[in-house]
C-alpha atoms as an extended CHARMM CRD file, in Angstrom:
* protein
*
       184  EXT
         1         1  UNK       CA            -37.6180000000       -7.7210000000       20.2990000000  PROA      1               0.0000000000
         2         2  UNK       CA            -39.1170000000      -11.0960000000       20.1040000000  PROA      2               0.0000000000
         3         3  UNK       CA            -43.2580000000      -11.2980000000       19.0340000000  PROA      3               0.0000000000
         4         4  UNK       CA            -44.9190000000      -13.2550000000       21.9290000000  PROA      4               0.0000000000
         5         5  UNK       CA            -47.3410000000      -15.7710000000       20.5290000000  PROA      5               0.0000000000
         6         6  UNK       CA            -50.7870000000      -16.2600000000       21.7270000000  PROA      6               0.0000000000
         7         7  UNK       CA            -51.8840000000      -19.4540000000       23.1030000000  PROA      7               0.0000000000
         8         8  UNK       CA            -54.2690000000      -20.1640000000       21.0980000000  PROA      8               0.0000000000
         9         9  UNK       CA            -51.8100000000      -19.5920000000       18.3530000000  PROA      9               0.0000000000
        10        10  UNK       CA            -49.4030000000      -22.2250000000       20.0140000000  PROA      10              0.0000000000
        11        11  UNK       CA            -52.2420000000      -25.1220000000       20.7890000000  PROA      11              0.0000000000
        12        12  UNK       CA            -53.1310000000      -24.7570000000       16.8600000000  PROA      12              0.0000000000
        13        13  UNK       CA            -49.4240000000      -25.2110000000       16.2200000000  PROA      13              0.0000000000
        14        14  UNK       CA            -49.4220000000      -28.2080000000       18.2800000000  PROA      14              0.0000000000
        15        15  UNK       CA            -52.1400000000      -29.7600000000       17.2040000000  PROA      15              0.0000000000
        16        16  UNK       CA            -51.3670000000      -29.8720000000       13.2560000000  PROA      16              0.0000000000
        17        17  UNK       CA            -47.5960000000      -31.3670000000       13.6540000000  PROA      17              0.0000000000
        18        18  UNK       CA            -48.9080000000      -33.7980000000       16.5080000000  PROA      18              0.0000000000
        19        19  UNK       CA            -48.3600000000      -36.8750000000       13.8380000000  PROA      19              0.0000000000
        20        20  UNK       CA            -45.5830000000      -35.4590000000       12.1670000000  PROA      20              0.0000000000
        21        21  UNK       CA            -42.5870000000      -38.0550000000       12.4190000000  PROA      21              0.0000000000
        22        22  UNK       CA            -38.6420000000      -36.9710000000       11.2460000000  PROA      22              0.0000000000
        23        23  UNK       CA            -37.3990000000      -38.2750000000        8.0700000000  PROA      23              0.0000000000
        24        24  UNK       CA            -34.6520000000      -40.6480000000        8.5430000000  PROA      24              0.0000000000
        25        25  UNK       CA            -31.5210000000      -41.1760000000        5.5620000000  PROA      25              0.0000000000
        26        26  UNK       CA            -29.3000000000      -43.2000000000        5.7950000000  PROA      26              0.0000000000
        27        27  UNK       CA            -27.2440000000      -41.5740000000        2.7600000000  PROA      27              0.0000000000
        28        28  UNK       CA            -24.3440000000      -38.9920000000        3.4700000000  PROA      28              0.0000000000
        29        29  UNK       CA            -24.7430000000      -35.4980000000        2.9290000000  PROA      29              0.0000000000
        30        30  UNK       CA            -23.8470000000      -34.9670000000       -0.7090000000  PROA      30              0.0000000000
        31        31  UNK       CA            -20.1640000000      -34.3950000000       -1.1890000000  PROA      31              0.0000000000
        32        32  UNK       CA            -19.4450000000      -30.7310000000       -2.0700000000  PROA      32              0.0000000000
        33        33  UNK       CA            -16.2070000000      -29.6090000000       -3.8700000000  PROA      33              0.0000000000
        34        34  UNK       CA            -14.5520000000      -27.0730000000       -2.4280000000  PROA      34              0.0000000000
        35        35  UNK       CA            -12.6780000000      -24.8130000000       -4.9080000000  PROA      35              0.0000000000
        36        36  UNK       CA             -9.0740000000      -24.4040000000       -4.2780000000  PROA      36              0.0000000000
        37        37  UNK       CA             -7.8590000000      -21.0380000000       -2.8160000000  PROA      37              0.0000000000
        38        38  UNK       CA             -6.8870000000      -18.4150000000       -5.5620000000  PROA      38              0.0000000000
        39        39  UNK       CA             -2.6360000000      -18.0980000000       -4.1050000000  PROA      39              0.0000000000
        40        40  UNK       CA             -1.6300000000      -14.7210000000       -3.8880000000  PROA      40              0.0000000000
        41        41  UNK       CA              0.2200000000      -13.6230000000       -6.8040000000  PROA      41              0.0000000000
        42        42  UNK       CA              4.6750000000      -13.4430000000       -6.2680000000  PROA      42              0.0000000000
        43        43  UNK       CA              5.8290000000      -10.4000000000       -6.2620000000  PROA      43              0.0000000000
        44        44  UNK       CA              7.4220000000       -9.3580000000       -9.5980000000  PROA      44              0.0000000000
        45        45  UNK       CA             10.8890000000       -7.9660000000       -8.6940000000  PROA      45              0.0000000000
        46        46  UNK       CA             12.7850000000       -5.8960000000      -11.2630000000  PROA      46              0.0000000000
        47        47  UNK       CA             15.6930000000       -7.7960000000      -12.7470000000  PROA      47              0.0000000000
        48        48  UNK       CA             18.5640000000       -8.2030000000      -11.2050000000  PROA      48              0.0000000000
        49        49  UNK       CA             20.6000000000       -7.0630000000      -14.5610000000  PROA      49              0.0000000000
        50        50  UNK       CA             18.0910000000       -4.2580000000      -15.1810000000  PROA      50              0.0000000000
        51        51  UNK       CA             19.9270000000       -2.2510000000      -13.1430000000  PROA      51              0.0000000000
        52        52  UNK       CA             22.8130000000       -2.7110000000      -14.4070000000  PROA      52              0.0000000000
        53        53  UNK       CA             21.5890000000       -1.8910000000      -18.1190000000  PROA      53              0.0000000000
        54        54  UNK       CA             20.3300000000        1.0590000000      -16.9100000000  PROA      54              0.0000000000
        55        55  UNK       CA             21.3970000000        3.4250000000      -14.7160000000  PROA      55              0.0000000000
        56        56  UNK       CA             18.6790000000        6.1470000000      -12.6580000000  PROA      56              0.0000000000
        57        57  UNK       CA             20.8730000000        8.9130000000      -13.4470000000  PROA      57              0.0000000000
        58        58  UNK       CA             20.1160000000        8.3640000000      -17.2830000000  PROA      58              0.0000000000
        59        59  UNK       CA             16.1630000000        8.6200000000      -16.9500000000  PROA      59              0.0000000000
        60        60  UNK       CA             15.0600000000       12.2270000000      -17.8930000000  PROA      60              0.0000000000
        61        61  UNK       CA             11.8940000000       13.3380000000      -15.9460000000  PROA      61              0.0000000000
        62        62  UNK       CA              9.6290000000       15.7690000000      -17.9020000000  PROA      62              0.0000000000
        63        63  UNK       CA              6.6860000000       17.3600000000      -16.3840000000  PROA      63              0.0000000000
        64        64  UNK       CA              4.9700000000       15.0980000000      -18.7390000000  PROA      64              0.0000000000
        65        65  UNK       CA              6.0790000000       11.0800000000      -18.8860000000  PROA      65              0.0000000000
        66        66  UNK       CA              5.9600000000        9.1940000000      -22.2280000000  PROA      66              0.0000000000
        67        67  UNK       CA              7.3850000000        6.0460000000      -22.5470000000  PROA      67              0.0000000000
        68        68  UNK       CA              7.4520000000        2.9690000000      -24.8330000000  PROA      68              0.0000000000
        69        69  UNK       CA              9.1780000000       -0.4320000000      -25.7270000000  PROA      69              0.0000000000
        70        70  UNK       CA             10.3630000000       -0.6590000000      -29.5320000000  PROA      70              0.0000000000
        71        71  UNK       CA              7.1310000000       -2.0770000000      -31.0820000000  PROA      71              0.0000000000
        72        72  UNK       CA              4.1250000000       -0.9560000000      -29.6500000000  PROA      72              0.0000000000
        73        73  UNK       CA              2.2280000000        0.7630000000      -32.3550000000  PROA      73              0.0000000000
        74        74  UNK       CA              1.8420000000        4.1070000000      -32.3420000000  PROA      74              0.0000000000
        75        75  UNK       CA             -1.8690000000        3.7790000000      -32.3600000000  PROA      75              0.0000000000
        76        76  UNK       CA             -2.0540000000        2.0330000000      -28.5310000000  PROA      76              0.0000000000
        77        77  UNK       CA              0.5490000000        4.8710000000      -27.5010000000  PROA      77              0.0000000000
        78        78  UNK       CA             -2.3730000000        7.5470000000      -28.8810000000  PROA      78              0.0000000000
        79        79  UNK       CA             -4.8460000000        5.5560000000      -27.4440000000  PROA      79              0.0000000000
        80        80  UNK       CA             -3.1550000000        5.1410000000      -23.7360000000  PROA      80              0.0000000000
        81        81  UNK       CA             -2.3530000000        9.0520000000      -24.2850000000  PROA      81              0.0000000000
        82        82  UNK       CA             -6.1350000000        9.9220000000      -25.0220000000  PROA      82              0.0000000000
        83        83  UNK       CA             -6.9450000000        7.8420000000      -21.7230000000  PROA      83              0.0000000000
        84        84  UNK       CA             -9.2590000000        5.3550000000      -24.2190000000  PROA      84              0.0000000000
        85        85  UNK       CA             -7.8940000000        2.2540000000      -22.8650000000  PROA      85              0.0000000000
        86        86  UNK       CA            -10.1640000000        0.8920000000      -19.9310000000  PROA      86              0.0000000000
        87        87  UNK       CA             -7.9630000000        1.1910000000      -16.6520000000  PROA      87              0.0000000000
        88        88  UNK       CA             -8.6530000000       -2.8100000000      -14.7000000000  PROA      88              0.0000000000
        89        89  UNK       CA             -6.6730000000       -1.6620000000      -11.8630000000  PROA      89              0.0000000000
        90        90  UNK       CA             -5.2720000000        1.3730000000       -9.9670000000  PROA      90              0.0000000000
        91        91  UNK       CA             -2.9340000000        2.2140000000       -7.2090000000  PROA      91              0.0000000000
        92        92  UNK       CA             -2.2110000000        5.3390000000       -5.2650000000  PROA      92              0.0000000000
        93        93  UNK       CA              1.6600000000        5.8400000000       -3.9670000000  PROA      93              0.0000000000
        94        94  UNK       CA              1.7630000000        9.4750000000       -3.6810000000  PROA      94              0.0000000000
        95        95  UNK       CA              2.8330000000       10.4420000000        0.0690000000  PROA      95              0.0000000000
        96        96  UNK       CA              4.4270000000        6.6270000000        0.3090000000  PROA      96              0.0000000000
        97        97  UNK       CA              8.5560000000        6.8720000000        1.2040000000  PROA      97              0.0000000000
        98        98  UNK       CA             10.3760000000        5.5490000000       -1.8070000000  PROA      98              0.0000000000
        99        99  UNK       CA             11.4010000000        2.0620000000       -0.9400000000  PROA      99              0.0000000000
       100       100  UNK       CA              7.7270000000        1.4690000000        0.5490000000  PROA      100             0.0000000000
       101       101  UNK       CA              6.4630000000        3.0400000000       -2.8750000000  PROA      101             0.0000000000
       102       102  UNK       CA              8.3230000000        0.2430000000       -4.9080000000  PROA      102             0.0000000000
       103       103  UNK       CA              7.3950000000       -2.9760000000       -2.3820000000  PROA      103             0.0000000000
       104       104  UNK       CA              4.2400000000       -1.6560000000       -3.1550000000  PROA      104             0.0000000000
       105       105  UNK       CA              4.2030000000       -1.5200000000       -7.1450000000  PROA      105             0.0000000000
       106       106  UNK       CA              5.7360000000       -4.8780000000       -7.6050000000  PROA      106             0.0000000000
       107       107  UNK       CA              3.5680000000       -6.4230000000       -5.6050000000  PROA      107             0.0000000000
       108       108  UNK       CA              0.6920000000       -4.2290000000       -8.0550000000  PROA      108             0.0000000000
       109       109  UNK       CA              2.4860000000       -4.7670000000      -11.1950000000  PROA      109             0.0000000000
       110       110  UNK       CA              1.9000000000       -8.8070000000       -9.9370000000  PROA      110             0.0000000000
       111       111  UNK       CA             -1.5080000000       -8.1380000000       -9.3130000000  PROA      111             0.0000000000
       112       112  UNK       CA             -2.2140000000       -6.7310000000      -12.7260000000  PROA      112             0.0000000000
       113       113  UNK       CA             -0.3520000000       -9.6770000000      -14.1130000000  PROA      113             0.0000000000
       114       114  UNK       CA             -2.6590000000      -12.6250000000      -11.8470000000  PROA      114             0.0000000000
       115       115  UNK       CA             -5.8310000000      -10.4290000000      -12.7170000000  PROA      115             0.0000000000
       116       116  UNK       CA             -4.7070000000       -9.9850000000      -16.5110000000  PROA      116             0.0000000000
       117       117  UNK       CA             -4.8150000000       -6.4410000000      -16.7750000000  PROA      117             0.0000000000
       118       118  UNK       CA             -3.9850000000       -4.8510000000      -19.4700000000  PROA      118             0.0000000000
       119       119  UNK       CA             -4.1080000000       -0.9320000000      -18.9750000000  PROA      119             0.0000000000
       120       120  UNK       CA             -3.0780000000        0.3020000000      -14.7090000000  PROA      120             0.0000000000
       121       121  UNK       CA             -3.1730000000        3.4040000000      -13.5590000000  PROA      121             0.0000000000
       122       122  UNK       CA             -0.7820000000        4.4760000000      -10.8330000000  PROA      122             0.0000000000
       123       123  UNK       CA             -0.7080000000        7.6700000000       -8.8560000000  PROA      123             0.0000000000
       124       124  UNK       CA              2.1770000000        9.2820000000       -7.7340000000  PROA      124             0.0000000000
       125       125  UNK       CA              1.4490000000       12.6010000000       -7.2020000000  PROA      125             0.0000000000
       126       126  UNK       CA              3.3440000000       15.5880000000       -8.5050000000  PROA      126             0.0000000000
       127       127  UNK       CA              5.6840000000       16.2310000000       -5.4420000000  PROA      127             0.0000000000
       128       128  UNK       CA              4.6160000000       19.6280000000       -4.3210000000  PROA      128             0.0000000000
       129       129  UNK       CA              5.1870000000       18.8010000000       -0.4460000000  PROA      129             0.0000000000
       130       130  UNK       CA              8.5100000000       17.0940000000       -1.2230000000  PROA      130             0.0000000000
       131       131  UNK       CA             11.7580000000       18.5290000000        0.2640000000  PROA      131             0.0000000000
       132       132  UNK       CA             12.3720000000       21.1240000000       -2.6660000000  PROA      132             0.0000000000
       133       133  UNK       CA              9.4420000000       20.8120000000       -4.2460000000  PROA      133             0.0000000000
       134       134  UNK       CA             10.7480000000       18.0230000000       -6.5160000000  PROA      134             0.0000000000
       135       135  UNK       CA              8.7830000000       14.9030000000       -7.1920000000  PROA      135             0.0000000000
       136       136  UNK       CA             10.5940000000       12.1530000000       -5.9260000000  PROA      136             0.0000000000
       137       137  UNK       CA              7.8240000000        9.5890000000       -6.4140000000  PROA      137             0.0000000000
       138       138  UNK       CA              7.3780000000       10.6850000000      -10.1830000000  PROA      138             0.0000000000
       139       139  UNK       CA             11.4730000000       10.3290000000      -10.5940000000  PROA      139             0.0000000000
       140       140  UNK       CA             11.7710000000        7.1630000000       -9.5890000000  PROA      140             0.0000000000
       141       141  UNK       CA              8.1700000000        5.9750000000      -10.8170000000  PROA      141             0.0000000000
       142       142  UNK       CA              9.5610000000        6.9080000000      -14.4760000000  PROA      142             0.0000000000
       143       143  UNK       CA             12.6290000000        4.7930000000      -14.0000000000  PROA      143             0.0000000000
       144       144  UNK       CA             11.0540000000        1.7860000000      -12.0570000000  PROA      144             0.0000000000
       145       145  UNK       CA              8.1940000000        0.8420000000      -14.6260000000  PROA      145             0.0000000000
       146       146  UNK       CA             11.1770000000        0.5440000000      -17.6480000000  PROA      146             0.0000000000
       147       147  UNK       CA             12.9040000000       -2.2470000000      -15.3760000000  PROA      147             0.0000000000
       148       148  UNK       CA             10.0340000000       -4.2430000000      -15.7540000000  PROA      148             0.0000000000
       149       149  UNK       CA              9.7690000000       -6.4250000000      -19.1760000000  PROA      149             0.0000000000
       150       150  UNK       CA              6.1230000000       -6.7900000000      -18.6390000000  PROA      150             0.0000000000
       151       151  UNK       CA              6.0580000000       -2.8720000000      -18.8730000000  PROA      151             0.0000000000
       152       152  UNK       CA              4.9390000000       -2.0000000000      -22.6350000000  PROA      152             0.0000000000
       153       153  UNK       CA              4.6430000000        1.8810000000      -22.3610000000  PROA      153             0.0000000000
       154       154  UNK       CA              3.5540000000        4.4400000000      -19.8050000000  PROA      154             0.0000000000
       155       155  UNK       CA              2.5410000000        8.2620000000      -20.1760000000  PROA      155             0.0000000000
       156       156  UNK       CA              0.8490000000       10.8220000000      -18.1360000000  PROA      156             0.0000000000
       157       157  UNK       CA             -2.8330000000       10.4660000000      -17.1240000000  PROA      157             0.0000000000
       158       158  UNK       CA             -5.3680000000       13.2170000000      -18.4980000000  PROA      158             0.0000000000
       159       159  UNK       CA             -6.4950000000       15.6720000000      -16.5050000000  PROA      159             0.0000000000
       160       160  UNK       CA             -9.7280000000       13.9150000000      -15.7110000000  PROA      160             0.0000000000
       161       161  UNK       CA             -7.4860000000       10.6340000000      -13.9450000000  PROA      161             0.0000000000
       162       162  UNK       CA             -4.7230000000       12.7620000000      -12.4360000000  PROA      162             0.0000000000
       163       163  UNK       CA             -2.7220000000       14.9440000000      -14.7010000000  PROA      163             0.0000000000
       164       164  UNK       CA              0.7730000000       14.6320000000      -14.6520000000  PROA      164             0.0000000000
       165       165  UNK       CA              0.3770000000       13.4590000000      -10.9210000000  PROA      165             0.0000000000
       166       166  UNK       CA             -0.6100000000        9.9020000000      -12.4920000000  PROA      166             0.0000000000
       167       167  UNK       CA              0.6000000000        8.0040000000      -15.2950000000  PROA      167             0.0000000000
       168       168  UNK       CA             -1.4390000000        4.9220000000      -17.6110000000  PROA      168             0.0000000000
       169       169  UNK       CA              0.3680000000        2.0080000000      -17.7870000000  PROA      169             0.0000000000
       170       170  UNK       CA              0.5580000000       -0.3920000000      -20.9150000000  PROA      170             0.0000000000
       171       171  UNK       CA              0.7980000000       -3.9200000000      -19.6460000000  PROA      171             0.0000000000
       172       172  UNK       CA              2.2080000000       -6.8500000000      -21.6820000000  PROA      172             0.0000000000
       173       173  UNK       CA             -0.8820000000       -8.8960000000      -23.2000000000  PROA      173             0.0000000000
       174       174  UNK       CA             -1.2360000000      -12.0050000000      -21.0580000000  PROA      174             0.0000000000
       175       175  UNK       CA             -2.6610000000      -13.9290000000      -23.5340000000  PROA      175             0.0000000000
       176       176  UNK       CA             -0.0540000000      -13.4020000000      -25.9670000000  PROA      176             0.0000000000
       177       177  UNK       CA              2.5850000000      -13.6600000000      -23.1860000000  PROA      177             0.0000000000
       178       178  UNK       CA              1.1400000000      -17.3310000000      -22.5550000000  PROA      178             0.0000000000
       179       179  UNK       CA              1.3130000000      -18.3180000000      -26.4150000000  PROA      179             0.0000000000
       180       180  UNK       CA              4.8000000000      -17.3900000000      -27.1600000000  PROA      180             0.0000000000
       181       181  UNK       CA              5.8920000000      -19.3400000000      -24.2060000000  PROA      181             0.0000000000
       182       182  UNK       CA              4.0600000000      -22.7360000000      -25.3080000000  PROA      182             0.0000000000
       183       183  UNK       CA              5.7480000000      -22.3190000000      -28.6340000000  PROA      183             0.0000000000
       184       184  UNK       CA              9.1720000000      -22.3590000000      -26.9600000000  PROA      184             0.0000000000
């Protein structure tokens, strides 16, 4: 609703900007970088010969998942078990069909990698509506994150983030990832 104004209001208006004149420039507007869009990050697809080092058939699925490359000190592994590592990003597949499910983490897993993250958390849920009652998300979550290099370790979440319905993900530093390139 619009205020009406008074007359009096508007002849007292008048009145005070009757000798007002516009400035006049004769400079430009001042130029104004604009930043360059942030791309969207390439989806990180597993390796090609990944799957032919290892097979699916090989993975073991546990009620509880622990994984981790040779060389991550068992300190991290306690400290991604105990849930102490701060999680930057998350992403929920549970109720996903299993090729959507892995469009869907490689194009996360390249997220975490443009945003830097270090610790992810995903959720797959633990399967209890599946045909059989068998989690196929978990199953194939377990083997998918070990095809990816930039995968350090992975183990169940804690109760709190998800239980065995969610796993904490170890992601390759990217700072040290940049350095050992440049020395190549």
């Amino acid at each position: 609703m619009k205020k009406q104004i008074q007359e009096t209001d508007l002849e007292l208006f008048h009145e005070q900007v009757q000798d007002v004149q516009p400035i006049r420039s004769e400079q430009l507007d001042p130029y104004r970088v604009k930043p360059r869009p942030i791309p969207r990050p390439k989806r990180i697809e597993a390796p090609e010969d990944a799957v032919e080092k290892l097979s699916e058939a090989e993975v073991e699925t546990h009620d509880y998942l622990l994984f981790s490359r040779p060389g991550v000190q068992r300190r991290l592994l306690a400290d991604l078990q105990r849930g102490a590592i701060e999680v930057g990003l998350e992403v929920d597949l549970h109720g996903l069909y299993a090729e959507h499910a892995r469009a869907v983490l490689a194009e996360f897993l390249a997220e975490c990698a443009h945003r830097r993250v270090r610790c992810a958390r995903i959720i797959h849920g633990k399967g209890h509506r599946s045909s059989g009652r068998q989690p196929v998300l978990k199953q194939k979550i377990n083997y998918w994150l070990r095809l990816y290099d930039q995968v350090l370790a992975f183990c169940s979440a804690n109760r709190r983030d998800g239980g065995t319905g969610a796993v904490y993900v170890l992601l390759r530093n990217p700072n040290k990832a940049k350095r050992a390139g440049a020395e190549r």
